[in-house]
C-alpha positions as CSV (number, residue, x, y, z in Angstrom):
1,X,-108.2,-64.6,-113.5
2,X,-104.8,-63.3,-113.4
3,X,-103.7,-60.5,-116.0
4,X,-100.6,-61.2,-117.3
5,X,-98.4,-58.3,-118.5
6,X,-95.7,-58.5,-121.4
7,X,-92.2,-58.4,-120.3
8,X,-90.8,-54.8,-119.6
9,X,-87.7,-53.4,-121.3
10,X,-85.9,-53.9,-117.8
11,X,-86.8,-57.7,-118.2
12,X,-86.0,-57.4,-121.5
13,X,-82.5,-55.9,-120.4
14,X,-82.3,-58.7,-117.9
15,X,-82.4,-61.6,-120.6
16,X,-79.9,-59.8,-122.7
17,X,-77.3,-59.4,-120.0
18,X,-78.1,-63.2,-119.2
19,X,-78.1,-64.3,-122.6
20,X,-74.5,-62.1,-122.7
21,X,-72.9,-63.8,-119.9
22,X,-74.2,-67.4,-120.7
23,X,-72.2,-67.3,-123.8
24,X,-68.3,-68.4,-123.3
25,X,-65.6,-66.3,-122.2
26,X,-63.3,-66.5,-124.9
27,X,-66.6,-64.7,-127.6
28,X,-67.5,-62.3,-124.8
29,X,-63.4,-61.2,-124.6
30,X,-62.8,-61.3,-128.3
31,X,-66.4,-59.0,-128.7
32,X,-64.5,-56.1,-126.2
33,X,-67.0,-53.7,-124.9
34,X,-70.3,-53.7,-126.6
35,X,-73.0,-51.6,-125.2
36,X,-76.3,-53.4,-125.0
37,X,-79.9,-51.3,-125.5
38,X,-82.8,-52.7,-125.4
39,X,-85.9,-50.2,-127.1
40,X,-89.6,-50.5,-127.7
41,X,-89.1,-49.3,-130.9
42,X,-86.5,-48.8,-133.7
43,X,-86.2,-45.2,-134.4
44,X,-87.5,-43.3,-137.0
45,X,-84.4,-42.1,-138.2
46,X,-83.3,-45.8,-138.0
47,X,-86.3,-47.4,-140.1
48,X,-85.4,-44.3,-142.5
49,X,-82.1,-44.9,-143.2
50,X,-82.6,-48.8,-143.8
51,X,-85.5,-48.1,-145.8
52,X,-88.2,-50.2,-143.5
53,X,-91.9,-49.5,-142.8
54,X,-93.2,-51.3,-140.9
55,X,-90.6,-51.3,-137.2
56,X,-91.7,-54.5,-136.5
57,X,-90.0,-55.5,-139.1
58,X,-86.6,-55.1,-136.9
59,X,-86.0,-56.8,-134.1
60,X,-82.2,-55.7,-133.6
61,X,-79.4,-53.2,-134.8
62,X,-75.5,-53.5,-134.8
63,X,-74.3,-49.8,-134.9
64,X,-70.3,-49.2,-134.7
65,X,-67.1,-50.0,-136.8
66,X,-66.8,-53.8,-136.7
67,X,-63.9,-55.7,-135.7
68,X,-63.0,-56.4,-139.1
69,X,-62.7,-52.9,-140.3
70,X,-61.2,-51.0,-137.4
71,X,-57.9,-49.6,-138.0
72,X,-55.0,-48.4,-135.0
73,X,-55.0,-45.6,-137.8
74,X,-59.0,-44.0,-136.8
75,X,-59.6,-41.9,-134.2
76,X,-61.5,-43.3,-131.3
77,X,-64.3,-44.7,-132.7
78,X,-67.7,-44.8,-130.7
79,X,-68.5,-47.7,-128.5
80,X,-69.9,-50.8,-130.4
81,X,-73.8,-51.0,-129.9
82,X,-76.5,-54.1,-130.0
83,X,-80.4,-52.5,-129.8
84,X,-82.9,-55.3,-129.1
85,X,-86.2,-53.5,-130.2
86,X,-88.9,-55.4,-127.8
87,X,-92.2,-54.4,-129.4
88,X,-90.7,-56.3,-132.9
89,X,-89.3,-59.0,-130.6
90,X,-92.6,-59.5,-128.8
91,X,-94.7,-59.8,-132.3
92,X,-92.2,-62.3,-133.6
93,X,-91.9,-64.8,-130.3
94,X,-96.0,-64.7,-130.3
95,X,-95.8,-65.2,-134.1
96,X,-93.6,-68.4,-133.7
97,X,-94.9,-69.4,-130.1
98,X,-93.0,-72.5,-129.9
99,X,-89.2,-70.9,-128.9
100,X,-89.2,-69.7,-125.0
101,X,-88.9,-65.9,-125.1
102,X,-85.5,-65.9,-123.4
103,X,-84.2,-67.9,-126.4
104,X,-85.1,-65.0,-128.9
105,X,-83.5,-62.8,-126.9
106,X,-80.1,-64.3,-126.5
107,X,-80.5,-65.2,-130.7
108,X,-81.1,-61.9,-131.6
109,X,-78.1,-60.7,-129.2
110,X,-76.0,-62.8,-130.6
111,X,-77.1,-62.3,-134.3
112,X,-76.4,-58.7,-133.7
113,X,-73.3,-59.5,-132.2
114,X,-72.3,-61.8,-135.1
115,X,-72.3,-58.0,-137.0
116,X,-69.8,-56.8,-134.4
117,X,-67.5,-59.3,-136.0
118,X,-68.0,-58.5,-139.9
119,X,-70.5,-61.5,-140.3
120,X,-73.3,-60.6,-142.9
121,X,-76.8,-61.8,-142.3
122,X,-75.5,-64.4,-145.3
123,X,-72.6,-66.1,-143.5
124,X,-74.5,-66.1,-140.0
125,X,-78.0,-68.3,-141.9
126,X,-75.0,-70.4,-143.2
127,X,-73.4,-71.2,-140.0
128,X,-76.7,-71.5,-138.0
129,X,-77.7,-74.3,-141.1
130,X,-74.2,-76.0,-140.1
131,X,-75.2,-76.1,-136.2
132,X,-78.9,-77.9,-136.8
C-alpha cells in the first residue's frame, strides 16, 4: 500500500500561482502586485487580533490598504498580501470532499483577492449567488 502524503506548502504555492495566472489578464493587471503566502497556520497575533480560536477557522487573510482606499496622498504603503493558511485549507477540502483541492485553492485566492479590491465577504457571497 502506498502512503499518500498531504500537499506541501510548496504545492500549495504552486496551485496558488496557477490559480493566479489562470485568471484573466485584465483582474491580474487591475490587482497590481500582490504578494502571495501560503502558511500552515494563521498566526497567533493574527487569530488575536480577529478574535478567532480555533486557526482552522481561517483559511485566508487579505493584509494591505485596498484599492478602494489608497490615496496618491499616503506614503508608500506596504505591498498588498494574500495568506492561504494550508492546515485550515486541508481540514475544509476533506470536510467538503467533493471540490478538487486545486479549486479551493484558486477560491480562496481569489476571495482574498476580492478584499484587495474593497469587496466585503457580503458583496463577494452576493456575486458568487449571481454566478450559480
Amino acid at each position: 500500500m502506498t502512503e499518500r502524503l498531504p500537499p506541501t506548502l510548496e504545492d500549495f504555492d504552486a496551485m496558488a500561482r496557477a490559480a493566479w495566472a489562470a485568471l484573466p489578464a485584465a483582474f491580474r493587471e487591475m490587482a497590481g502586485d500582490v504578494l502571495i503566502r501560503v502558511e500552515d497556520w494563521a498566526s497567533d497575533e493574527v487569530l488575536g487580533e480577529m478574535e478567532i480560536d480555533d486557526p482552522y477557522e481561517l483559511t485566508g487573510l487579505y493584509t494591505g490598504i485596498d484599492l478602494t482606499q489608497r490615496s496618491i496622498m499616503d506614503p508608500a504603503p506596504s505591498a498588498p498580501m494574500v495568506f492561504l493558511y494550508r492546515r485550515a485549507i486541508l481540514d475544509e477540502w476533506i470536510a467538503h470532499g467533493d471540490v478538487p483541492l486545486a479549486h479551493l485553492v484558486a477560491h480562496v485566492l481569489v476571495h482574498e483577492v476580492g478584499h484587495h479590491f474593497g469587496l466585503s465577504d457580503a458583496q463577494m457571497d452576493a456575486l458568487l449567488e449571481e454566478a450559480d
